[in-house]
PDB file of N, CA, C and O in Angstrom:
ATOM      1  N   UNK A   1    -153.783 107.032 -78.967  1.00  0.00           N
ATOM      2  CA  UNK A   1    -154.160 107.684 -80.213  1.00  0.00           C
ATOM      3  C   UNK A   1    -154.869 106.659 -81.097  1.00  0.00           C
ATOM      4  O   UNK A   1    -154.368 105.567 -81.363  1.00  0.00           O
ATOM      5  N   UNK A   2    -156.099 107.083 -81.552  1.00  0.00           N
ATOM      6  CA  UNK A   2    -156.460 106.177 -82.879  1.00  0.00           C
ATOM      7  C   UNK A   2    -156.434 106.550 -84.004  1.00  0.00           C
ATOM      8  O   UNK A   2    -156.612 107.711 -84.373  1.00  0.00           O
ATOM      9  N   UNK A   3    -156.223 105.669 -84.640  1.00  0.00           N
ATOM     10  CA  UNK A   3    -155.764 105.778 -86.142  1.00  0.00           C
ATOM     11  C   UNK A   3    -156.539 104.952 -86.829  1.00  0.00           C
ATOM     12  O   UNK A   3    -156.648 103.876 -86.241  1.00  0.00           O
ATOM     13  N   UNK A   4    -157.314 105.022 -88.154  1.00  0.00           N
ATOM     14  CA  UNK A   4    -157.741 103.547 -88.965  1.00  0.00           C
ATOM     15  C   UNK A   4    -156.577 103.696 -90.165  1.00  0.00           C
ATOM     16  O   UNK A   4    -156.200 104.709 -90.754  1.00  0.00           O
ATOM     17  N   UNK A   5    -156.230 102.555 -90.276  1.00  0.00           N
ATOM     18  CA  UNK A   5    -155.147 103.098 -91.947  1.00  0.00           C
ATOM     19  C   UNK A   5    -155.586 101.548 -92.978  1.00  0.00           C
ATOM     20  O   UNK A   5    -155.833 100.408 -92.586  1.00  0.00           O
ATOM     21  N   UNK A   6    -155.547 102.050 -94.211  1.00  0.00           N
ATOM     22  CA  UNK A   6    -155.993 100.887 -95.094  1.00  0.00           C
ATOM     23  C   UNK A   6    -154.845 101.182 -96.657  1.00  0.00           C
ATOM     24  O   UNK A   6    -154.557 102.126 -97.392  1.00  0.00           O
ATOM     25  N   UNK A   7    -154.490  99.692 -96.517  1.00  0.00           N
ATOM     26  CA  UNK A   7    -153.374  99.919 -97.887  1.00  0.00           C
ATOM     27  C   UNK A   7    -154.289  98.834 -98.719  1.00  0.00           C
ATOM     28  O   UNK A   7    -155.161  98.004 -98.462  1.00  0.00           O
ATOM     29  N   UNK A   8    -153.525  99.363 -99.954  1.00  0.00           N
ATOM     30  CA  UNK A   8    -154.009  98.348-101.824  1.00  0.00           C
ATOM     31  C   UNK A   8    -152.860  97.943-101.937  1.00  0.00           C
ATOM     32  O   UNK A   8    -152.015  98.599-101.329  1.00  0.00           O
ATOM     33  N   UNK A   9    -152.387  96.735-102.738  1.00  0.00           N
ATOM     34  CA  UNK A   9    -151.089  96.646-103.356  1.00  0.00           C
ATOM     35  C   UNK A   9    -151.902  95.690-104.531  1.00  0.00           C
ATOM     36  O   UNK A   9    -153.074  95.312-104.539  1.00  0.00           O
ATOM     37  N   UNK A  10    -150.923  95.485-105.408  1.00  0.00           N
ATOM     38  CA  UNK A  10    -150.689  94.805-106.597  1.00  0.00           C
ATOM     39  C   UNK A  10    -149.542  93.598-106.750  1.00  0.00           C
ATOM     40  O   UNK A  10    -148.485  94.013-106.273  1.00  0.00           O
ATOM     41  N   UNK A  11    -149.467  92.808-107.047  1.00  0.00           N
ATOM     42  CA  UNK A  11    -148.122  92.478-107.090  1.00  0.00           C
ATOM     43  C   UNK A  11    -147.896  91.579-108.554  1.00  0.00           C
ATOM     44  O   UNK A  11    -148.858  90.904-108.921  1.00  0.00           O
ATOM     45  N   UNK A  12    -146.804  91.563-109.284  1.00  0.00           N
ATOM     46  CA  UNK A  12    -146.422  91.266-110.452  1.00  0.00           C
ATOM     47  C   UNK A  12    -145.519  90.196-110.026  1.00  0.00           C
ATOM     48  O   UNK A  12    -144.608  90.484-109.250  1.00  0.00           O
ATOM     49  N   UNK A  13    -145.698  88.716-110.537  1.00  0.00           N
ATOM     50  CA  UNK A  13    -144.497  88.051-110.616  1.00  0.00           C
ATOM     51  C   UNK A  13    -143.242  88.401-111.527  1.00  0.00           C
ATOM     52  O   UNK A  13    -143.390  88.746-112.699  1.00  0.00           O
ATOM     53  N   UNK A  14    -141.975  88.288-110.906  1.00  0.00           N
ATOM     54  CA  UNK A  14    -140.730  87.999-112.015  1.00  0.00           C
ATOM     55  C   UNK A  14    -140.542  87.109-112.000  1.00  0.00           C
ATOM     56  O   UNK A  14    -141.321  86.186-111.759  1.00  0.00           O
ATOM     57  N   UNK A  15    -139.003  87.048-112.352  1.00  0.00           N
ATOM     58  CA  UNK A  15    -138.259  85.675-112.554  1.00  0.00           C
ATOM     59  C   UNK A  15    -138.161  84.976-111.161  1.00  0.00           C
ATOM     60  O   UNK A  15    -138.592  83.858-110.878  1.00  0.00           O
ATOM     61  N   UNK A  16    -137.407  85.998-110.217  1.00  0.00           N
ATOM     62  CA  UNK A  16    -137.469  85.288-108.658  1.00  0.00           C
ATOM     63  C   UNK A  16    -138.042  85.853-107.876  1.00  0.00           C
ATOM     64  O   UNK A  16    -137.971  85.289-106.784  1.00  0.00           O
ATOM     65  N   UNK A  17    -138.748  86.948-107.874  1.00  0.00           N
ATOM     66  CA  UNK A  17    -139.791  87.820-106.977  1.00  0.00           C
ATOM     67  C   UNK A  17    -141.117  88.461-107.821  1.00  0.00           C
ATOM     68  O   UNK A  17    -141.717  88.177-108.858  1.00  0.00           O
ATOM     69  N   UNK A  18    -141.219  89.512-106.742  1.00  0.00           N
ATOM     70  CA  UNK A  18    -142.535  90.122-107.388  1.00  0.00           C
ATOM     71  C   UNK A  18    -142.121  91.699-107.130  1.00  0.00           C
ATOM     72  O   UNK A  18    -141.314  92.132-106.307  1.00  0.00           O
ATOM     73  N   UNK A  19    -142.814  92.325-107.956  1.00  0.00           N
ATOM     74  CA  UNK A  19    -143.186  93.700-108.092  1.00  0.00           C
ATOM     75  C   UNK A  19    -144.537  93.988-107.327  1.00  0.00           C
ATOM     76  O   UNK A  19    -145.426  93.142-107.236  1.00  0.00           O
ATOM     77  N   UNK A  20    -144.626  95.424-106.713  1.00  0.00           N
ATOM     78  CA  UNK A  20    -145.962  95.720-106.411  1.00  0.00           C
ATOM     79  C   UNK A  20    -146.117  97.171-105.987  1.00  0.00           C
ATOM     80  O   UNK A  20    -145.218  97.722-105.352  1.00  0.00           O
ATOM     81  N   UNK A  21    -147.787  98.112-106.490  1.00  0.00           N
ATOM     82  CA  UNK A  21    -147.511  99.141-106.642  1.00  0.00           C
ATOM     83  C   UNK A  21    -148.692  98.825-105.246  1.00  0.00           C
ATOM     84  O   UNK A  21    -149.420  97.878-104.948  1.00  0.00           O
ATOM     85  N   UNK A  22    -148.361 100.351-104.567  1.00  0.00           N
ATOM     86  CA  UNK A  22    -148.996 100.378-102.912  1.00  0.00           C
ATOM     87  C   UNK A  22    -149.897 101.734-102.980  1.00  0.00           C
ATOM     88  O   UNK A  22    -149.528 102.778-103.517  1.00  0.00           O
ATOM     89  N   UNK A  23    -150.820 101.576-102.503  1.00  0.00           N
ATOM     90  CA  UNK A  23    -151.742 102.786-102.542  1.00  0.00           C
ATOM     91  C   UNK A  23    -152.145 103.230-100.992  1.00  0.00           C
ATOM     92  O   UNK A  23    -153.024 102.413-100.720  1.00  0.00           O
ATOM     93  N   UNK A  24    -152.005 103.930-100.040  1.00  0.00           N
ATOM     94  CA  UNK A  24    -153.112 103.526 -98.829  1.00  0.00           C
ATOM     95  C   UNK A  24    -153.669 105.176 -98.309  1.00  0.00           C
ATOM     96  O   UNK A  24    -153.589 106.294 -98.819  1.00  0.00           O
ATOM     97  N   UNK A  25    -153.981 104.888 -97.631  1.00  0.00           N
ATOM     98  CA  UNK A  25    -154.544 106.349 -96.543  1.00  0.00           C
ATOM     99  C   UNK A  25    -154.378 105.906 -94.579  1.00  0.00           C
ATOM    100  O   UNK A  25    -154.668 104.790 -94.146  1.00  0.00           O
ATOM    101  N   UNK A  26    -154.117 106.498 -94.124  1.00  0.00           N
ATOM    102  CA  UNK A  26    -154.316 106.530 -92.362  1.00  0.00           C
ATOM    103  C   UNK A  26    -154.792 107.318 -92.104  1.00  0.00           C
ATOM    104  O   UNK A  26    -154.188 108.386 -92.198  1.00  0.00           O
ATOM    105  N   UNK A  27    -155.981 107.311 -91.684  1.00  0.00           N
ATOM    106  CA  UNK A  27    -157.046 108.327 -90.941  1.00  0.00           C
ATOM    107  C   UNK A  27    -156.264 108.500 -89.484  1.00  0.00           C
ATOM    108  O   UNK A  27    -156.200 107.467 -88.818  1.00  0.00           O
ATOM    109  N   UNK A  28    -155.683 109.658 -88.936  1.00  0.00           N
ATOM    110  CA  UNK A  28    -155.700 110.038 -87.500  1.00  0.00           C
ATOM    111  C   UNK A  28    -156.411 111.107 -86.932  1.00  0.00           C
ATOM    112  O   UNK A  28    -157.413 111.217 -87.640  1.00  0.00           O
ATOM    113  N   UNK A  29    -156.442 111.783 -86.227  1.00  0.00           N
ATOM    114  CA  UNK A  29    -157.079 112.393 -85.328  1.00  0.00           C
ATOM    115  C   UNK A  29    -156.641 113.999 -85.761  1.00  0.00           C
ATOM    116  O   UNK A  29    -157.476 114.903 -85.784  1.00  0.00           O
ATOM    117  N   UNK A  30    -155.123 114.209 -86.118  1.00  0.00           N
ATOM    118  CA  UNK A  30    -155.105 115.378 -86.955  1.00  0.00           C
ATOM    119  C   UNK A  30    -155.361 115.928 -88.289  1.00  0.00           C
ATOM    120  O   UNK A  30    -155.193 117.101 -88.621  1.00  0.00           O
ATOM    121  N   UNK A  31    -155.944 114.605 -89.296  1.00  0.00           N
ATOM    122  CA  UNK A  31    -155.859 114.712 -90.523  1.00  0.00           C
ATOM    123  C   UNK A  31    -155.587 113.197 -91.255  1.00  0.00           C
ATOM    124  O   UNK A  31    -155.758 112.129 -90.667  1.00  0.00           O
ATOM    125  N   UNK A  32    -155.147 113.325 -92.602  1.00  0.00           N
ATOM    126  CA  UNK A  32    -155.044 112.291 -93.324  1.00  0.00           C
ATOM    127  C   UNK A  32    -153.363 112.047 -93.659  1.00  0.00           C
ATOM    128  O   UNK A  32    -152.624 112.968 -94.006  1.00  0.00           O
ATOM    129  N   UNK A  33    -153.026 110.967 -93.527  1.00  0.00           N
ATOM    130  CA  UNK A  33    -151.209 110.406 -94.492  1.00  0.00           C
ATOM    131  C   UNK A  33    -151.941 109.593 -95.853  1.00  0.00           C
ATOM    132  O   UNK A  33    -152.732 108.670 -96.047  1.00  0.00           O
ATOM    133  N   UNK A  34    -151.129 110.578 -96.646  1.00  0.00           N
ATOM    134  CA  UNK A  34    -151.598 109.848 -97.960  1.00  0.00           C
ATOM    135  C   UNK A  34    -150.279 108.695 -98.082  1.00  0.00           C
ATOM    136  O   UNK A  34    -149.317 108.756 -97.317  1.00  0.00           O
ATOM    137  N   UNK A  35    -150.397 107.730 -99.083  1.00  0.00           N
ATOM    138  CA  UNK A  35    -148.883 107.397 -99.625  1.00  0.00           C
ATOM    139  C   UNK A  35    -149.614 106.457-101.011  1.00  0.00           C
ATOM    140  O   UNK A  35    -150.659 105.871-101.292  1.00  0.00           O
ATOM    141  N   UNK A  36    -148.298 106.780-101.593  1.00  0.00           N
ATOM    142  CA  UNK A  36    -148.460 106.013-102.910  1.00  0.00           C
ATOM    143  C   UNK A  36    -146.763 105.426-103.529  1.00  0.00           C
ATOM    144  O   UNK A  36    -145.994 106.302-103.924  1.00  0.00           O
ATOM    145  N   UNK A  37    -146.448 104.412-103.554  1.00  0.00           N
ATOM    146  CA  UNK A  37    -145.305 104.441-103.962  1.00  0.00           C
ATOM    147  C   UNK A  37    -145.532 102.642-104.544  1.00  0.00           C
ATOM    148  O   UNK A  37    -146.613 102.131-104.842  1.00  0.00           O
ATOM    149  N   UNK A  38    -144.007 101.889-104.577  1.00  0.00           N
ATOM    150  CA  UNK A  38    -143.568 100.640-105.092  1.00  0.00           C
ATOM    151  C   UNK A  38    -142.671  99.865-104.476  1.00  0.00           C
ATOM    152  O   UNK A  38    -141.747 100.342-103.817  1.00  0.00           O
ATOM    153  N   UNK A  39    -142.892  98.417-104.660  1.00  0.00           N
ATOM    154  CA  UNK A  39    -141.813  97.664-103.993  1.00  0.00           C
ATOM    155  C   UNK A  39    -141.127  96.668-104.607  1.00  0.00           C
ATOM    156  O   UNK A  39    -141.609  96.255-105.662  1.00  0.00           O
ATOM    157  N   UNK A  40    -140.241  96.237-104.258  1.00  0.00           N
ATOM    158  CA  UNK A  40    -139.200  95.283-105.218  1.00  0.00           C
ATOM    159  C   UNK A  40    -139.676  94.317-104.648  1.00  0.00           C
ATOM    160  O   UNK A  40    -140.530  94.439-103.770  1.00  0.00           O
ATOM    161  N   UNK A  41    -139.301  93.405-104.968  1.00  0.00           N
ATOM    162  CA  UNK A  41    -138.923  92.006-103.861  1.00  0.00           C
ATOM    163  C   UNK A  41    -137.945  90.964-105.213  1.00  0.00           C
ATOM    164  O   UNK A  41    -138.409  90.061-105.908  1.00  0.00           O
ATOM    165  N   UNK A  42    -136.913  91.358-105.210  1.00  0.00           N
ATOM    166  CA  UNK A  42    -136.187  90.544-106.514  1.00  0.00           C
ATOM    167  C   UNK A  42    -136.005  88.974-106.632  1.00  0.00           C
ATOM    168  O   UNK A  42    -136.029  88.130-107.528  1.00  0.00           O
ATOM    169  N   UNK A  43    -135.728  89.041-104.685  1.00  0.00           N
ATOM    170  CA  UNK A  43    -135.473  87.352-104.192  1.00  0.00           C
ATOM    171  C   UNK A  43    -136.030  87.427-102.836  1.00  0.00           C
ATOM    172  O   UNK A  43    -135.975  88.497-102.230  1.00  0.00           O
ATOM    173  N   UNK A  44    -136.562  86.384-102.305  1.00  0.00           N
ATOM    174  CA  UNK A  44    -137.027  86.032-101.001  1.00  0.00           C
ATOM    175  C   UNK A  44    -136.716  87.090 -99.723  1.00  0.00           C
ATOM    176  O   UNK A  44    -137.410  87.782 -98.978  1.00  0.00           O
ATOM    177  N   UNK A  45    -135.047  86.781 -99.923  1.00  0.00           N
ATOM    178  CA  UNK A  45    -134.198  87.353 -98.865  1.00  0.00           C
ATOM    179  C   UNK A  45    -134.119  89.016 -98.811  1.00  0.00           C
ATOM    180  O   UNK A  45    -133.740  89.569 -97.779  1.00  0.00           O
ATOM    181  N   UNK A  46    -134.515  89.802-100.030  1.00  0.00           N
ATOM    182  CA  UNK A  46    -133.959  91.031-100.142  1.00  0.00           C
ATOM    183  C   UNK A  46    -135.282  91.974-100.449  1.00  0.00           C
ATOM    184  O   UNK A  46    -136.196  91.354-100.993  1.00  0.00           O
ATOM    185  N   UNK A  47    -135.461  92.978-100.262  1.00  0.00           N
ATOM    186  CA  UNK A  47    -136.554  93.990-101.022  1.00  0.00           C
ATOM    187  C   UNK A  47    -136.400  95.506-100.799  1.00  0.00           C
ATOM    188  O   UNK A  47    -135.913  95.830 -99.716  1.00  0.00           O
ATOM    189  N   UNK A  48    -136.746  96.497-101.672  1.00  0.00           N
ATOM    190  CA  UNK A  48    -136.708  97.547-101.890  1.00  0.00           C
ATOM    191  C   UNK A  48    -137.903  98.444-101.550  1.00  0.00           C
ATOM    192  O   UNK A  48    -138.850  97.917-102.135  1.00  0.00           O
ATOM    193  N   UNK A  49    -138.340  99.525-100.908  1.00  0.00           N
ATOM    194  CA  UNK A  49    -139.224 100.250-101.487  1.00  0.00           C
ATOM    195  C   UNK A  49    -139.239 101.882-101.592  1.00  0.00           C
ATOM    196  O   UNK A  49    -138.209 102.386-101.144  1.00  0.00           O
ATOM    197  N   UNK A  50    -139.790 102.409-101.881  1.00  0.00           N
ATOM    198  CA  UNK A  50    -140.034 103.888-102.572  1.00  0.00           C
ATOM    199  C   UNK A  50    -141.337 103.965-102.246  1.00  0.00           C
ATOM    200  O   UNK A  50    -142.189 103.205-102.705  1.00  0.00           O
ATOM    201  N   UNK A  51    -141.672 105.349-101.031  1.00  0.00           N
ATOM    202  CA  UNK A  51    -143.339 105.823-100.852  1.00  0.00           C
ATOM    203  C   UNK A  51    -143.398 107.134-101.432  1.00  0.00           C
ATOM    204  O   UNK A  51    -142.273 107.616-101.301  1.00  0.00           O
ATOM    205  N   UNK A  52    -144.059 107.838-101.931  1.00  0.00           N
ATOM    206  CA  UNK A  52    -144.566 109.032-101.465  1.00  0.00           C
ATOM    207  C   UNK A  52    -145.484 109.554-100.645  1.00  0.00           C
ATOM    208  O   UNK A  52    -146.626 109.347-101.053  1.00  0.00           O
ATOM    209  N   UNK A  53    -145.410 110.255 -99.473  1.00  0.00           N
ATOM    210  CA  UNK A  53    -146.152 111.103 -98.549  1.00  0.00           C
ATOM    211  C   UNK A  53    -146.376 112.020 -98.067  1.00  0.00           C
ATOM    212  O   UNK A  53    -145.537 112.639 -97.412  1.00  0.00           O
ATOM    213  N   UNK A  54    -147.783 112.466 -98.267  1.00  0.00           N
ATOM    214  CA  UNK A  54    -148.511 113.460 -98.194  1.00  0.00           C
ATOM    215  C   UNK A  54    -149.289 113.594 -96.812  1.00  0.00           C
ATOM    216  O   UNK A  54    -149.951 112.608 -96.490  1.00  0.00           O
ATOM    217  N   UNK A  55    -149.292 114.359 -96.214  1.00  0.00           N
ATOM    218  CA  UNK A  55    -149.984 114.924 -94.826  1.00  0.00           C
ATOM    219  C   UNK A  55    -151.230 116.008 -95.007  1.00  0.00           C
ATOM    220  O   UNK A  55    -151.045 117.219 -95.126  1.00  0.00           O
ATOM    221  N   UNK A  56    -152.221 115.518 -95.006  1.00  0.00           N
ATOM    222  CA  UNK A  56    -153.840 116.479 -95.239  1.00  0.00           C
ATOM    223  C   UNK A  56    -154.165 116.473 -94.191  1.00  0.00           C
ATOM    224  O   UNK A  56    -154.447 115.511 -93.478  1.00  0.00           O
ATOM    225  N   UNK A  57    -154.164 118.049 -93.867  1.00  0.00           N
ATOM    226  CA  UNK A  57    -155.388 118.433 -92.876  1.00  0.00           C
ATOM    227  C   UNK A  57    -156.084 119.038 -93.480  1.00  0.00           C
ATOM    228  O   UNK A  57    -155.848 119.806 -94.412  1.00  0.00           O
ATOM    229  N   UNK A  58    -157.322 118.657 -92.854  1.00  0.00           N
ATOM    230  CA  UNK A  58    -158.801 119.017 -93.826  1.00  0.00           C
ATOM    231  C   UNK A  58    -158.670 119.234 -95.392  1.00  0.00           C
ATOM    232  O   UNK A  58    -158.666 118.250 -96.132  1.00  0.00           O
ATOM    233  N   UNK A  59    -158.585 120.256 -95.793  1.00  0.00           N
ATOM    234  CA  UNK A  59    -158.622 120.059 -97.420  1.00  0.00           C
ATOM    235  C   UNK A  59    -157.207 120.970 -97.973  1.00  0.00           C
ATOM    236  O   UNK A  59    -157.261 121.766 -98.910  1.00  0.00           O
ATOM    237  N   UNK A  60    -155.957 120.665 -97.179  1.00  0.00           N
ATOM    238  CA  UNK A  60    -154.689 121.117 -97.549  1.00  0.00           C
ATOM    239  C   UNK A  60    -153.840 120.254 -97.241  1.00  0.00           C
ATOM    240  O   UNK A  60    -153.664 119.603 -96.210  1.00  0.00           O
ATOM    241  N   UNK A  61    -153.324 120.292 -98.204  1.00  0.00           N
ATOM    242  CA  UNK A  61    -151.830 118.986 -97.924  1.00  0.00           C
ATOM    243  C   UNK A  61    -151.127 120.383 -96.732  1.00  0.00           C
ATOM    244  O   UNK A  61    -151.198 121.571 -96.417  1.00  0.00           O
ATOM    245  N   UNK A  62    -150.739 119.613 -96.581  1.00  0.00           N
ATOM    246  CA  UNK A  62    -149.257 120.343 -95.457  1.00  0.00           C
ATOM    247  C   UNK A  62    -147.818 120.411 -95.617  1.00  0.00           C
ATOM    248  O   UNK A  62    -147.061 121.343 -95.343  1.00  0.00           O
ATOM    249  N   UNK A  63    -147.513 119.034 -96.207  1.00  0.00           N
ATOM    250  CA  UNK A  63    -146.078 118.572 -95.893  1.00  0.00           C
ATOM    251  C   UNK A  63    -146.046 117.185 -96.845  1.00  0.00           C
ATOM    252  O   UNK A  63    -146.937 116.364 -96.627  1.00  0.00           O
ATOM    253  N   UNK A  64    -145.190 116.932 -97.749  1.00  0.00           N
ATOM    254  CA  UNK A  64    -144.647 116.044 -98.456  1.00  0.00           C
ATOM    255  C   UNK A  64    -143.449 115.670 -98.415  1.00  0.00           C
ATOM    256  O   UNK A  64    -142.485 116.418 -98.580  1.00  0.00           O
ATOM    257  N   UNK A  65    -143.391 114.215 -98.140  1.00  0.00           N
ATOM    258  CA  UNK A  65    -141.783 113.622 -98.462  1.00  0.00           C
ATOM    259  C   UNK A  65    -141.917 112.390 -98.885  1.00  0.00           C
ATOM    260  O   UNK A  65    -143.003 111.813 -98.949  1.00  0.00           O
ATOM    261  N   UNK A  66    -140.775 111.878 -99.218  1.00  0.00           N
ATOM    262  CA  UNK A  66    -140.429 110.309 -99.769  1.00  0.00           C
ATOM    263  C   UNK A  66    -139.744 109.441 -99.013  1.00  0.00           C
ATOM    264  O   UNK A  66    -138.581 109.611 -98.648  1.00  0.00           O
ATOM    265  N   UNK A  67    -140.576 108.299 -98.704  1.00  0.00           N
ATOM    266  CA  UNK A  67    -139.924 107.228 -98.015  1.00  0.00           C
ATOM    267  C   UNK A  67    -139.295 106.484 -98.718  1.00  0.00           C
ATOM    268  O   UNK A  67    -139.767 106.131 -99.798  1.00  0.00           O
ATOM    269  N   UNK A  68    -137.639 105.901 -98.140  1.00  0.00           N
ATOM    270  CA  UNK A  68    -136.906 105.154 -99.197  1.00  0.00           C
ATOM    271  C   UNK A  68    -136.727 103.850 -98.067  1.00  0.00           C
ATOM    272  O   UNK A  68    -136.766 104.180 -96.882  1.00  0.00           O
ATOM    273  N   UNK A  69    -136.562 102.599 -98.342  1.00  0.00           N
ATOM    274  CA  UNK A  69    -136.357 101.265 -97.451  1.00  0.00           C
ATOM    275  C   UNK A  69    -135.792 100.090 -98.210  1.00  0.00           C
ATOM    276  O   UNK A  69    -136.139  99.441 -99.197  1.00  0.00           O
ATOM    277  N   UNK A  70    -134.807 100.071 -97.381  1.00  0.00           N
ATOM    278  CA  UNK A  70    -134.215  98.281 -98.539  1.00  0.00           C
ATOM    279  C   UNK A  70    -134.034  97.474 -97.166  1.00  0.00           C
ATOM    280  O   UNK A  70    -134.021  98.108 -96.110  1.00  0.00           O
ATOM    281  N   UNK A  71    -133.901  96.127 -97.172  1.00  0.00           N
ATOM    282  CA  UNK A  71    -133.921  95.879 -96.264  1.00  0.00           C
ATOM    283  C   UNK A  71    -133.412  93.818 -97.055  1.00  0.00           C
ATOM    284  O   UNK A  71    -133.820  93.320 -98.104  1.00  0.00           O
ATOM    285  N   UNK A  72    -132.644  93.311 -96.208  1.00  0.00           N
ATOM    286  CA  UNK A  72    -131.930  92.055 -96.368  1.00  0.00           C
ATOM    287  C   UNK A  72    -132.298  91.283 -94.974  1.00  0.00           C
ATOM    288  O   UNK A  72    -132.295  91.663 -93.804  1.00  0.00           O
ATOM    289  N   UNK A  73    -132.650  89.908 -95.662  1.00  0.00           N
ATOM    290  CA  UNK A  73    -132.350  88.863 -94.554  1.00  0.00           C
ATOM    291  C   UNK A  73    -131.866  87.973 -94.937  1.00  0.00           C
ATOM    292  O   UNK A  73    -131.772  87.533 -96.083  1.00  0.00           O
ATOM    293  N   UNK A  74    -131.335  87.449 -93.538  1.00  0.00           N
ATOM    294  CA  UNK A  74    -130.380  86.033 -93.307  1.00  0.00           C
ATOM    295  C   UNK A  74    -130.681  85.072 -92.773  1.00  0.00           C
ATOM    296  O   UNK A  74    -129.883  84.138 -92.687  1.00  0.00           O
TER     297      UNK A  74
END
């Protein structure tokens, strides 16, 4: 299957991480994945994120949901 997909981000320093807002699209073969969401990163080891996604074929969304992800290392 081919796919092209292209993301934006931003990222904001804090005190011990960064903030960053995510924009992208994936072109596949049935249509378009939209997403737009944010990510934590508070400390090195740890980060959060929140997507929203949208599924377009041709000029109708289809199907929407929200991706949620936290994720720790050691």
């Amino acid at each position: 299957m081919h796919r092209t997909e292209v993301e934006l981000g931003y990222g904001i320093p804090m005190q011990n991480g960064t903030v960053r807002s995510i924009v992208g699209v994936t072109q596949l073969p049935e249509g378009r994945l939209l997403r737009v969401g944010g990510q934590l990163n508070p400390w090195d080891w740890m980060s959060f994120s929140i997507s929203g996604l949208a599924h377009q074929h041709q000029s109708t969304i289809e199907n929407m949901s929200v991706h949620v992800q936290a994720s720790v290392r050691h």
